[in-house]
C-alpha positions as CSV (number, residue, x, y, z in Angstrom):
1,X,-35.5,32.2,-1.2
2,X,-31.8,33.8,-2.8
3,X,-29.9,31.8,-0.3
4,X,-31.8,28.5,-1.1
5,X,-31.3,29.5,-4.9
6,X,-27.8,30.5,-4.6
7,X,-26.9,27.0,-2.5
8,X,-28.6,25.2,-6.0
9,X,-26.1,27.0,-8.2
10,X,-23.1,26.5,-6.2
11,X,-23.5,23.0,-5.5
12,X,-24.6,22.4,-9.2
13,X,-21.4,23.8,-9.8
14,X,-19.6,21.6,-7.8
15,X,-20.9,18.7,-9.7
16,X,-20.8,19.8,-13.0
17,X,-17.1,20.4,-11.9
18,X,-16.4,16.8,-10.5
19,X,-17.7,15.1,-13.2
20,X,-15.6,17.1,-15.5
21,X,-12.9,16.7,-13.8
22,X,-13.2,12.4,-14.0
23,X,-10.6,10.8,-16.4
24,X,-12.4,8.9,-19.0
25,X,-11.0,5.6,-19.7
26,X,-10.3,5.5,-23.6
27,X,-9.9,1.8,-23.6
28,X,-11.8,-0.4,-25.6
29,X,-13.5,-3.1,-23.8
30,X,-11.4,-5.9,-25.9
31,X,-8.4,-3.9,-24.6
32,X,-9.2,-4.4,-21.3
33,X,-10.4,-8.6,-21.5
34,X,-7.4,-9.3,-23.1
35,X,-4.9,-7.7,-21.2
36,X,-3.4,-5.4,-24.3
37,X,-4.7,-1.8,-23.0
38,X,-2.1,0.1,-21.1
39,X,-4.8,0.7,-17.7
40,X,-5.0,-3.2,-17.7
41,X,-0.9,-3.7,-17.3
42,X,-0.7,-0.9,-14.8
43,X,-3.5,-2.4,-12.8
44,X,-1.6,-5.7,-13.2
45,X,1.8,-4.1,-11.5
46,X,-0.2,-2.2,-9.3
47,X,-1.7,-5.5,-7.7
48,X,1.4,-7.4,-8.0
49,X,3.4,-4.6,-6.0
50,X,0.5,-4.6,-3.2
51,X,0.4,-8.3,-3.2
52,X,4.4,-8.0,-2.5
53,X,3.7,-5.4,-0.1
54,X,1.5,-7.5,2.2
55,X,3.8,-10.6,1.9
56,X,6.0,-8.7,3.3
57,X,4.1,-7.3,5.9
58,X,3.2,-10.5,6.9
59,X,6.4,-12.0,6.6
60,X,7.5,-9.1,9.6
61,X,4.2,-10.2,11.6
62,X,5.6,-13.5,11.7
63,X,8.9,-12.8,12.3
64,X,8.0,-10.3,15.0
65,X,5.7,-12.8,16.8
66,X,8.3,-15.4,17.0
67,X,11.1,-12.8,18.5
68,X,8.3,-12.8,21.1
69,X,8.5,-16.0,21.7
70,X,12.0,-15.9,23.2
71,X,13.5,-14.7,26.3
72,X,14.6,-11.5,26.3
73,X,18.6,-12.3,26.5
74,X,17.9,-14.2,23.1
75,X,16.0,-11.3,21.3
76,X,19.0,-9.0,22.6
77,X,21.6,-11.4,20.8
78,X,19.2,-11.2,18.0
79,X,18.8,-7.8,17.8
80,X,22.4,-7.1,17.7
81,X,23.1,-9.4,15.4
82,X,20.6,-8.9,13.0
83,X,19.3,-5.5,12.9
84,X,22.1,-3.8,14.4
85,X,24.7,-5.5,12.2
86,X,27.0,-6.2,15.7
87,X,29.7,-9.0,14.8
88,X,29.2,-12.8,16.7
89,X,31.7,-11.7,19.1
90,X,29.6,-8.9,19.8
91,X,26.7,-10.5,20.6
92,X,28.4,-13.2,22.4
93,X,28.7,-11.0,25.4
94,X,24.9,-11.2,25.9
């Protein structure tokens, strides 16, 4: 019976804890609809820079899948040229 009671008050603890612990957004909800609040703009940047992010990503997926595509004396030549920063003459020797 003291363990189960002891359990309660540490877990109760723990929650009381978390939710004290939660930032509370001070933002008006006009702030937020019309883009004025400062959580609003850093959401905005925030999704811009991920939306960046994954045009990248898939910029490099499509890149990467059409290196595939060519022999492999062609990625070589690529490779050096490109990534490697070798000179044409360089490369030519592939």
């Amino acid at each position: 019976m003291f363990h189960s009671l002891w359990l309660f008050r540490i877990a109760s603890n723990e929650v009381n804890g978390f939710f004290a612990n939660i930032r509370i957004s001070k933002a008006s909800p006009d702030e937020v609809v019309d883009g004025s609040g400062s959580e609003y703009r850093e959401f905005k940047e925030e999704l811009k820079s991920a939306q960046e992010e994954i045009s990248k990503n898939l910029l490099f997926l499509e890149l990467h899948q059409a290196l595939a595509c060519l022999k492999n004396r062609y990625q070589d030549v690529i490779t050096l040229r490109f990534f490697e920063n070798k000179k044409v003459k360089e490369s030519q020797k592939f």
